[in-house]
C-alpha positions as CSV (number, residue, x, y, z in Angstrom):
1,X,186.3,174.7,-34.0
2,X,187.5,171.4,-32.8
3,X,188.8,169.0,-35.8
4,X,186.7,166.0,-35.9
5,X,189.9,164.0,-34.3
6,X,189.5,165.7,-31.1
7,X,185.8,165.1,-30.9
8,X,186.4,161.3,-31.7
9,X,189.1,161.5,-28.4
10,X,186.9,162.9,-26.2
11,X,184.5,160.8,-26.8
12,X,185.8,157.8,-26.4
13,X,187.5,159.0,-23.2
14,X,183.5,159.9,-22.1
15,X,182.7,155.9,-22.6
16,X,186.2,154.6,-21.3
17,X,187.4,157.2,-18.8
18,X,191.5,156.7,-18.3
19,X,192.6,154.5,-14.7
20,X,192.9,156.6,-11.7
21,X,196.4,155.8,-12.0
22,X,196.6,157.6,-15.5
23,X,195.4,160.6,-14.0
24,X,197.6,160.3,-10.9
25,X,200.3,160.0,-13.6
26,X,199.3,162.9,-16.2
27,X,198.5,165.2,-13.2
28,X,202.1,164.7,-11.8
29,X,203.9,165.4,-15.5
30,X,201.5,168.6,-15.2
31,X,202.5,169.5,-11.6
32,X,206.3,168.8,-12.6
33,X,206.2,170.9,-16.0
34,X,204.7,174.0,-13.7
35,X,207.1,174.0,-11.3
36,X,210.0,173.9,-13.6
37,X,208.3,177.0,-15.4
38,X,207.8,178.9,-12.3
39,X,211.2,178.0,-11.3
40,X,212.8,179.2,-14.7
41,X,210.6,182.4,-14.8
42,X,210.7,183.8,-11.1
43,X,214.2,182.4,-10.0
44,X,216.3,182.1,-13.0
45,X,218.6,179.4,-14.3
46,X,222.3,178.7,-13.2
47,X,225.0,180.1,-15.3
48,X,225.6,176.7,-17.0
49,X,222.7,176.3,-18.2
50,X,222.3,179.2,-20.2
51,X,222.9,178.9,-24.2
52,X,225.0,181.0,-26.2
53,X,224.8,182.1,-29.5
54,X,227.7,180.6,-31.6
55,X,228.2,183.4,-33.9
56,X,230.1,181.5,-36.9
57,X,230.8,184.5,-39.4
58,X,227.9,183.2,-41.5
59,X,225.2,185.1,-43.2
60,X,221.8,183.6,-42.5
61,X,220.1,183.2,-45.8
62,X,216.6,183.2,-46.4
């Protein structure tokens, strides 16, 4: 179940629909994040970009 926030958002984008230019805009972040996940998944990332774990001798505690 939706919480009523979301209900009230999608509403008013039903009565005020975003610019063609906002969804020109959102679709391109979209297209941009799923090409950098393919990218990361299928081909990998360069050497430099990997992190590594800093092992500092320290117990974690919980």
């Amino acid at each position: 179940m939706l919480p009523v926030h979301w209900l009230m958002r999608m509403r008013r984008w039903a009565q005020h629909p975003p610019s063609p230019a906002r969804v020109k805009l959102v679709l391109a972040v979209v297209a941009i994040c799923t090409a950098l996940f393919v990218v990361e998944r299928y081909v990998g990332l360069p050497d430099w970009m990997a992190v590594d774990r800093i092992d500092r001798g320290v117990p974690m505690v919980r």
